[in-house]
C-alpha positions in Angstrom: -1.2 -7.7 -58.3 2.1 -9.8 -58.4 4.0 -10.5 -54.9 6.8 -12.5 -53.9 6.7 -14.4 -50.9 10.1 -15.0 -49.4 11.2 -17.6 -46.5 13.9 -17.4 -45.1 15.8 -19.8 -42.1 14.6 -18.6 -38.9 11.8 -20.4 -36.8 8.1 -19.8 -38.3 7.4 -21.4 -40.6 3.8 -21.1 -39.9 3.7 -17.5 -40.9 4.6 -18.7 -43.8 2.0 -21.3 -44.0 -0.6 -18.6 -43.3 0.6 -16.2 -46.0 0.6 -19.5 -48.2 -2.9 -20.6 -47.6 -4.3 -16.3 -47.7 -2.5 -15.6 -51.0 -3.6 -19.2 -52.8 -7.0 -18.9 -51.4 -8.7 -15.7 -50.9 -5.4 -13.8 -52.4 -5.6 -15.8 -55.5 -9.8 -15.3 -56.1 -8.8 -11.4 -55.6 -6.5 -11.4 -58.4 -2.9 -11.9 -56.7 -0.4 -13.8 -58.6 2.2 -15.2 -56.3 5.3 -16.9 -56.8 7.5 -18.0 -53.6 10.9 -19.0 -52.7 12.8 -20.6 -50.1 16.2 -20.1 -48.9 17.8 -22.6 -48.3 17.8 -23.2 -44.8 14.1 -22.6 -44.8 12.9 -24.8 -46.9 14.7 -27.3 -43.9 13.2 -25.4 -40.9 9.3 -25.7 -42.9 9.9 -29.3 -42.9 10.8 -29.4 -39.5 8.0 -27.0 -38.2 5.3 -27.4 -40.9 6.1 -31.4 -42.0 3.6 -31.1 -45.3 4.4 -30.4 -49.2 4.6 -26.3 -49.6 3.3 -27.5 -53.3 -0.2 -28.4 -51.9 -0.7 -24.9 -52.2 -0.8 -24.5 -55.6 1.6 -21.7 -55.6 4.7 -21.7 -58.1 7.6 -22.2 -55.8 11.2 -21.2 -57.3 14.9 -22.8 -56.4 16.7 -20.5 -54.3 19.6 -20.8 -56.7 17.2 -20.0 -59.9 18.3 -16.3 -61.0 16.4 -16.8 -64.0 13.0 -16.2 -62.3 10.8 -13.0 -63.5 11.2 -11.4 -60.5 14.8 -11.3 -60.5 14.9 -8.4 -62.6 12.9 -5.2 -61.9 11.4 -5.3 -65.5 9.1 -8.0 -64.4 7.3 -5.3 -62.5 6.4 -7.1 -59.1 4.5 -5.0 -56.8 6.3 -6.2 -53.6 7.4 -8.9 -51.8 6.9 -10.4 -48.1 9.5 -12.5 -46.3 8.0 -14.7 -43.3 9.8 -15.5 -41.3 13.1 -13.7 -42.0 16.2 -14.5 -40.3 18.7 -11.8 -39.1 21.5 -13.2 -41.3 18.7 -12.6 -44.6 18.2 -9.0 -43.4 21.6 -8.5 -42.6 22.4 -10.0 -46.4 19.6 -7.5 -47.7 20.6 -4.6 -46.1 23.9 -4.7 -47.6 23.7 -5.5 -50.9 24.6 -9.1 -50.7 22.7 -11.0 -52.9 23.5 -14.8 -52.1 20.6 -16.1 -53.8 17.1 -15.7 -55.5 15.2 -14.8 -52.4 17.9 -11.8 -51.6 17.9 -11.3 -55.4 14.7 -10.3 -55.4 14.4 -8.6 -52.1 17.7 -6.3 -53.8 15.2 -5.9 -56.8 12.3 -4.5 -54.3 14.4 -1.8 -52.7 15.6 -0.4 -55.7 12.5 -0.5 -57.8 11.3 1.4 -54.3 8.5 -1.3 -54.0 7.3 -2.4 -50.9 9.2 -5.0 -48.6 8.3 -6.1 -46.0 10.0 -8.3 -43.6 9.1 -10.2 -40.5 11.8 -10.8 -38.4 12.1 -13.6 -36.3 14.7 -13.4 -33.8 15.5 -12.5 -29.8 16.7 -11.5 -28.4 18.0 -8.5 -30.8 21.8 -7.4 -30.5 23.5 -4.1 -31.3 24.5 -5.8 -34.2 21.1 -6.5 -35.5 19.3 -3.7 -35.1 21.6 -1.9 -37.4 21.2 -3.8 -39.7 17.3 -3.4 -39.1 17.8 0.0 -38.7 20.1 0.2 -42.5 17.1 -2.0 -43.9 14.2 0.7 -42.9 16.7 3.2 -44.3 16.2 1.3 -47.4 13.1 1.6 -47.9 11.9 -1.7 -46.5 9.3 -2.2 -43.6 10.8 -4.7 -40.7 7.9 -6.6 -38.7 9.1 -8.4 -35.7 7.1 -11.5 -35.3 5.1 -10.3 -32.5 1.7 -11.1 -32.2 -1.0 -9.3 -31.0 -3.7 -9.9 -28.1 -6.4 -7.2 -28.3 -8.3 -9.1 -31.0 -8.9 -12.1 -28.5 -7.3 -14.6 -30.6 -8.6 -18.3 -29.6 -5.8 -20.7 -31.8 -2.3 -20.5 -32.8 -3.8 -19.5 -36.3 -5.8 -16.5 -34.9 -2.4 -15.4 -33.0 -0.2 -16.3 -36.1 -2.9 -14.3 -38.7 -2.5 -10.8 -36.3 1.1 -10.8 -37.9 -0.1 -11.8 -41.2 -2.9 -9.7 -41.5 -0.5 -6.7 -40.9 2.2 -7.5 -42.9 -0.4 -7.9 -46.1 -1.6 -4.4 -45.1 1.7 -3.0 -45.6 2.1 -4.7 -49.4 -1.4 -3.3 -49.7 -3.3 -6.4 -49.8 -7.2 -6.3 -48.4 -7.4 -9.1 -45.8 -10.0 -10.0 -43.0 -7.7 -12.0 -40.9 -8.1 -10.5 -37.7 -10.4 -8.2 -35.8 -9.4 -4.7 -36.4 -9.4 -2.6 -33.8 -12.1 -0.2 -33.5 -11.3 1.9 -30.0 -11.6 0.9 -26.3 -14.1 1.9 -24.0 -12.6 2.9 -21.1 -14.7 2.6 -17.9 -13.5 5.3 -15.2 -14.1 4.3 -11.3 -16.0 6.7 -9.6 -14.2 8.5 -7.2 -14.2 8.0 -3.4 -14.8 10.9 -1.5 
């Protein structure tokens, strides 16, 4: 399997981290080639909220102003790319066509190679103006993910939250993870009624 990884200039940055340290860890012994790029903006916002070297991953990262990348073109046959976090501007971009640089290059690419996208949008609150553009990027073809996290698998650290978003967002490009507890049903426990 071959993925992109986009990241994009809102706020988390430690999505992406997670995604990073999945696909060049576990991701990578499974098979999953992955090659990443930043926008510009993000790249900025990692060093602000993540500080380290994306590099010390070990996965190929790309200039956002390279067009020469594989995945540029559909011939290179990706099989679908994530952007954590993604900003409403980079959706907004997508949505409409507007391809401003590699990372919106190659989201373009997904869409009309009808390969999975998937994006996790970080922003709120939402305006009218947003959620169409969500709403034209679903039309699309692409699957939007706010950044919300979820509680019913009792995470215990900001990576157990941040991998409940993760975890999901793999499932939709089709990539077997354990990040999370999956839920499994609820027993619900009825009070006996008062005569």
């Amino acid at each position: 399997m071959r993925l992109v990884l986009g990241i994009s200039g809102a706020s988390g940055a430690p999505y992406a981290r997670r995604a990073m340290e999945f696909l060049a860890g576990p991701g990578r012994a499974a098979g999953i080639e992955t090659d990443v790029v930043f926008s510009k903006t993000g790249r900025l916002i990692w060093q602000h909220e993540i500080g380290t070297d994306p590099a010390s991953h070990g996965l190929h990262i790309w200039p956002a102003s390279d067009l020469t990348a594989p995945f540029a073109s559909g011939s290179a046959r990706y099989d679908g790319m994530l952007i954590a976090p993604c900003s409403v501007g980079c959706a907004a971009r997508i949505a409409h066509g507007i391809s401003t640089d590699l990372l919106g290059r190659a989201a373009d690419v997904m869409l009309k190679e009808r390969r999975p996208l998937v994006a996790v949008v970080r922003e709120t609150p939402l305006s009218l103006i947003h959620l169409r553009n969500l709403t034209q990027l679903v039309e699309a073809g692409a699957f939007v993910m706010p950044a919300a996290p979820s509680f019913y698998s009792r995470p215990e650290t900001i990576e157990a939250l941040l991998d409940t978003v993760v975890c999901r967002a793999l499932d939709r490009l089709g990539v077997d993870n354990d990040l999370m507890s999956r839920w499994s049903g609820m027993e619900i426990r009825r009070e006996p009624r008062s005569e």
